[in-house]
C-alpha positions, 0 to 999 in steps of 0.5 A, spaced: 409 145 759 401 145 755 397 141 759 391 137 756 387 142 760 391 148 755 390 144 749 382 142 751 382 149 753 384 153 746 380 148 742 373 149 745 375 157 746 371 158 740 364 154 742 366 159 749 366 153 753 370 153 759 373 146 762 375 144 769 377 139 773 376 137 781 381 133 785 376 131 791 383 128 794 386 135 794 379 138 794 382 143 789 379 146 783 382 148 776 379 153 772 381 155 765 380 162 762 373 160 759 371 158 766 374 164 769 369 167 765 363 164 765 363 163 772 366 171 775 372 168 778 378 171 778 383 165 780 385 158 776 386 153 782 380 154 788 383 149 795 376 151 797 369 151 792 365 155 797 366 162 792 364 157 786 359 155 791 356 163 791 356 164 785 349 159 784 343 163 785 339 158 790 341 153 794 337 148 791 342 148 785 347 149 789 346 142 793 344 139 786 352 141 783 356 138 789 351 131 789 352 131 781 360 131 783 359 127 788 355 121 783 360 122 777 366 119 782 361 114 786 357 112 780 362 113 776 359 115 770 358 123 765 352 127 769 350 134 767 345 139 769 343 146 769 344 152 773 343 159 775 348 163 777 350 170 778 355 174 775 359 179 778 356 185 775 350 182 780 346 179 773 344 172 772 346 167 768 344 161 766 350 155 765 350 148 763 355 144 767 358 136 764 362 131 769 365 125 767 371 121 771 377 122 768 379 115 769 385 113 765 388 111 770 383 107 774 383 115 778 375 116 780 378 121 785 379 126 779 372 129 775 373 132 768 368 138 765 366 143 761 361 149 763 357 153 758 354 160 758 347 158 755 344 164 757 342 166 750 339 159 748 334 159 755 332 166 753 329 164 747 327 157 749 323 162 754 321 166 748 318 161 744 315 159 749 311 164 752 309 165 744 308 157 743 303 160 750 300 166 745 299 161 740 295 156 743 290 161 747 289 165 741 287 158 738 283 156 744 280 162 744 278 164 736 272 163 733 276 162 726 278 154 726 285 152 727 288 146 723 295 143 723 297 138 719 302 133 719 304 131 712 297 129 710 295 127 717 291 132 722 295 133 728 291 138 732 284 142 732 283 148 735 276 148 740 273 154 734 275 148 728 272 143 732 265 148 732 266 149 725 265 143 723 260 140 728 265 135 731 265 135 739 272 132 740 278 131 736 278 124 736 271 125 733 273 127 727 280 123 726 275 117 726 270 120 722 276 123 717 282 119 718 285 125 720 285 127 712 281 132 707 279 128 702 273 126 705 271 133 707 271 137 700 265 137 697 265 131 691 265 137 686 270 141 689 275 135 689 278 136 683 279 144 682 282 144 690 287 138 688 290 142 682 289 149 685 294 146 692 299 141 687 300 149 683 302 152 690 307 146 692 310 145 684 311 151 686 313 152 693 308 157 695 308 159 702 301 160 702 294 159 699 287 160 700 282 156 698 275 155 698 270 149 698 264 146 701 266 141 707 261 137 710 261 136 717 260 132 723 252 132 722 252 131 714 251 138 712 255 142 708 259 149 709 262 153 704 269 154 708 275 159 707 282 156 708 288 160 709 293 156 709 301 157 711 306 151 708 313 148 711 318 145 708 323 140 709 331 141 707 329 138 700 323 142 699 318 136 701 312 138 704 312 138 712 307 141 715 300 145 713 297 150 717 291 153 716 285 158 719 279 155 717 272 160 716 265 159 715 264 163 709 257 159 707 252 167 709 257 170 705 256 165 699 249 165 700 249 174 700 254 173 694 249 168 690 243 173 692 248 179 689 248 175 683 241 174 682 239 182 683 245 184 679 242 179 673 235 181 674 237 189 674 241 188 668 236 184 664 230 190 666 236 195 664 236 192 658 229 191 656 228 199 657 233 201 653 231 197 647 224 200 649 225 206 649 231 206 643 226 206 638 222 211 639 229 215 640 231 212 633 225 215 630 225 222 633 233 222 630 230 221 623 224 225 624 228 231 626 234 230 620 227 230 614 224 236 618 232 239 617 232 238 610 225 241 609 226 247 613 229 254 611 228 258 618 235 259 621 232 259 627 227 253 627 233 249 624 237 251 631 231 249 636 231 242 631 239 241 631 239 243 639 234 237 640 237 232 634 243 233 640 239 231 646 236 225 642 243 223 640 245 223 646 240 220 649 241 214 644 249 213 647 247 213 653 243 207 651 249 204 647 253 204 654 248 202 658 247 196 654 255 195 654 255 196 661 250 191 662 253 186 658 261 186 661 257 185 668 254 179 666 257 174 669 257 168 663 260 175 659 266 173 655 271 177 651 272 174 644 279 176 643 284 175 636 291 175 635 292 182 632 298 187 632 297 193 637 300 198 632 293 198 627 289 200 633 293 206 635 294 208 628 286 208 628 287 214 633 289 218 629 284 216 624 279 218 629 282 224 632 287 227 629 283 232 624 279 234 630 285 235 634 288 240 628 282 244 628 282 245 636 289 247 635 292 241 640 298 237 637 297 229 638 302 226 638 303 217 637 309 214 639 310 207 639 315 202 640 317 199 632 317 192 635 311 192 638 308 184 638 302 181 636 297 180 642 291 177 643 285 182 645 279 184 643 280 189 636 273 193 637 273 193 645 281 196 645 278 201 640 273 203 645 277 204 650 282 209 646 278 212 643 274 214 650 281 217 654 283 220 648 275 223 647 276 225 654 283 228 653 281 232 648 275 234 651 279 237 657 285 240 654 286 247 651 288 250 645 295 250 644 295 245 649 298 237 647 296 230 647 300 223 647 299 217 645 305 211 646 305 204 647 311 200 649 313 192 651 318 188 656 317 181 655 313 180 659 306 187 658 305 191 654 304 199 656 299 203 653 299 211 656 294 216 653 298 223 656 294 230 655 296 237 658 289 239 659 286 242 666 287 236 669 281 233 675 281 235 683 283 230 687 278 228 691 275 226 684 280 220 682 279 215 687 272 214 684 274 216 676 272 209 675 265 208 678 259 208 674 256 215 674 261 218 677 261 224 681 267 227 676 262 227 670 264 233 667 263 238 660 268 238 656 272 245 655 268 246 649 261 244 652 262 236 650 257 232 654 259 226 658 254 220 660 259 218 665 259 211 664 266 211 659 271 210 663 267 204 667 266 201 661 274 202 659 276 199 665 271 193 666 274 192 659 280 192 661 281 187 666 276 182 661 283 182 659 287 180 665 290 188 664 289 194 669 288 201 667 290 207 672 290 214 673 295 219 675 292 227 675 294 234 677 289 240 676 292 245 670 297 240 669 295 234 666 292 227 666 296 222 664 292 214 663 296 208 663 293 201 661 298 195 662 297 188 659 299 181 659 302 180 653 301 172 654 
């Protein structure tokens, strides 16, 4: 015959939670298989509980379980508790222990029960406790400000954050901001640092990092540096707000003084160059009268040679300015909308005689349908025509350069891909600087000012794109540029 002891028994098999009766007239214990298991006891009816008794690690819970048992028949009424035990194997565990009378009868002589192995659950409440300890030391302990925020209201500060913002307690700074950011930010940041966070939640970001001046507890203003970590709720409402607050008001006071010398050597660069590119001007035309009028092959040579230096002279001028003015920090590409195609078929406009008569193959590939961008149609030229000048500077005869663009939805990929002797490794982390270490003569003698492929890539990124780099010696270098096509 099942009894209601079998049926509870089958229905709580899958939660592993064992039941159990105690008869206190009989003193007996009725034990189903789960709570067999859970506490290490082999039979299902106990006349005496001692051995149920042993299994409990301590004393204490072992008179705190039998008075738990003795209340449920005097009080009449569910109690609970948790307890350590021992398992056969000499381990412990932890266990949840539910009583309640069974009185359907009237008979309070009878307690009905469950016992739960919760070892597992008090391990990990263990665990995000020890963290939770971690956390808060790590807090205390920090020179960096933590803040956790509530929806909108502030509900703990770190001692570091109360420094930062030159508050002497939290309910210091909960009275003088309401516990909110608004009267923190700066007036003219406002509007920027609303827009950039309601981006980040429209789009349900798990972090952000924002930049603004907040005043602090003495009136003053410091530029501060949140990085923020956000929590939803199960509708993807915005929870909770945790941030890591830095004073950044020494790094801006570096960065606007960066800026200052940066402009000022620009507008000396500037001055010199145009200084001196006149007079370099007319020592290139001085030279091509002096051509015309003399016959001696050998004066012509000197005069050629010179011509050469002048020129050369007058490029680095050129680029120097161009430099200049793409590190200006009020500097803004003009961009039109144009079709990528007609710059490509310029290249071969530009190199494909020249490549010929080096007895190098080059080849444009690109994709047909190819779609109208917006760039700047003179800058773009400039930068294809640097790497392609550079591939053919340092490709041999016999070898081949490749030009190929092609298109996702979403970039535009412009490679520029040479056979030619390629660069040594330890040249190409800084093939991007200014006057860079892997300035070169080209096979042919080709002079380089250096400055060609910064000017690509600031170029480039003017353009929200990237170019790269990939190279092995006597096999090739190949450029990529990518773009956004929007």
């Amino acid at each position: 015959m099942i009894t209601q002891n079998d049926l509870l028994d089958r229905a709580l098999s899958t939660a592993k939670i064992g039941v159990w009766t105690y008869h206190k007239d009989s003193s007996i214990f009725q034990l189903s298989e789960n709570s067999r298991d859970i506490f290490g006891i082999k039979e299902s009816r106990l006349s005496d509980i001692t051995e149920l008794l042993n299994r409990f690690v301590s004393e204490h819970d072992r008179e705190q379980y039998i008075e738990c048992l003795n209340r449920i028949i005097e009080e009449n009424e569910s109690k609970s508790g948790i307890y350590q035990i021992k398992c056969l194997s000499g381990a412990t565990k932890w266990i949840r222990c539910i009583g309640q009378p069974e009185d359907e009868n009237g008979d309070t002589d009878t307690i009905f029960g469950t016992v739960q192995d919760i070892t597992d659950h008090m391990e990990t409440e263990r665990k995000l406790a020890e963290t939770q300890h971690k956390y808060e030391l790590m807090a205390k302990n920090s020179s960096d400000g933590i803040i956790i925020i509530d929806k909108e209201v502030t509900s703990f500060v770190s001692p570091g954050f109360l420094k930062l913002m030159r508050y002497d307690t939290f309910e210091d700074y909960i009275k003088a901001t309401s516990g909110s950011l608004r009267p923190v930010i700066h007036p003219d940041d406002k509007p920027r640092i609303k827009s950039e966070f309601k981006q980040k939640i429209s789009e349900k970001a798990e972090s952000g990092t924002y930049q603004f001046r907040a005043q602090t507890g003495n009136s003053s203003f410091i530029w501060r540096e949140d990085h923020v970590s956000y929590q939803y709720d199960t509708h993807g409402r915005l929870e909770k707000t945790y941030a890591v607050c830095r004073d950044i008001t020494k790094r801006k006071q570096t960065e606007k003084k960066l800026r200052q010398l940066i402009d000022e050597k620009n507008w000396l660069v500037s001055t010199i160059v145009h200084d001196i590119r006149n007079p370099i001007s007319a020592g290139v035309s001085l030279n091509s009268i002096l051509l015309e009028e003399i016959e001696d092959i050998e004066h012509r040579k000197l005069i050629s040679a010179a011509n050469e230096k002048l020129e050369s002279a007058l490029n680095l001028a050129a680029e120097l300015l161009e430099i200049s003015s793409l590190e200006d920090e009020g500097f803004s590409i003009e961009k039109e909308t144009i079709q990528p195609i007609i710059i490509l078929q310029s290249l071969q406009d530009s190199f494909g005689v020249k490549a010929e008569s080096a007895g190098i193959e080059f080849v444009i590939q690109t994709d047909s349908d190819l779609p109208e961008m917006e760039m700047n149609k003179s800058k773009m030229i400039r930068v294809l025509n640097n790497l392609t000048s550079n591939a053919l500077k340092f490709t041999p005869k016999g070898g081949k350069i490749q030009v190929s663009a092609a298109s996702d939805n979403q970039h535009l990929k412009i490679i520029v891909e040479d056979s030619g002797i390629g660069i040594p490794g330890e040249l190409i982390p800084n093939l991007f600087d200014k006057f860079t270490e892997a300035k070169r003569e080209g096979l042919r003698g080709e002079s380089t000012t250096g400055l060609g492929l910064s000017i690509a890539k600031q170029i480039i990124e003017h353009h929200n794109g990237s170019i790269s780099v990939e190279s092995s010696e006597d096999k090739g270098t190949k450029f990529s540029i990518q773009l956004p096509i929007r």
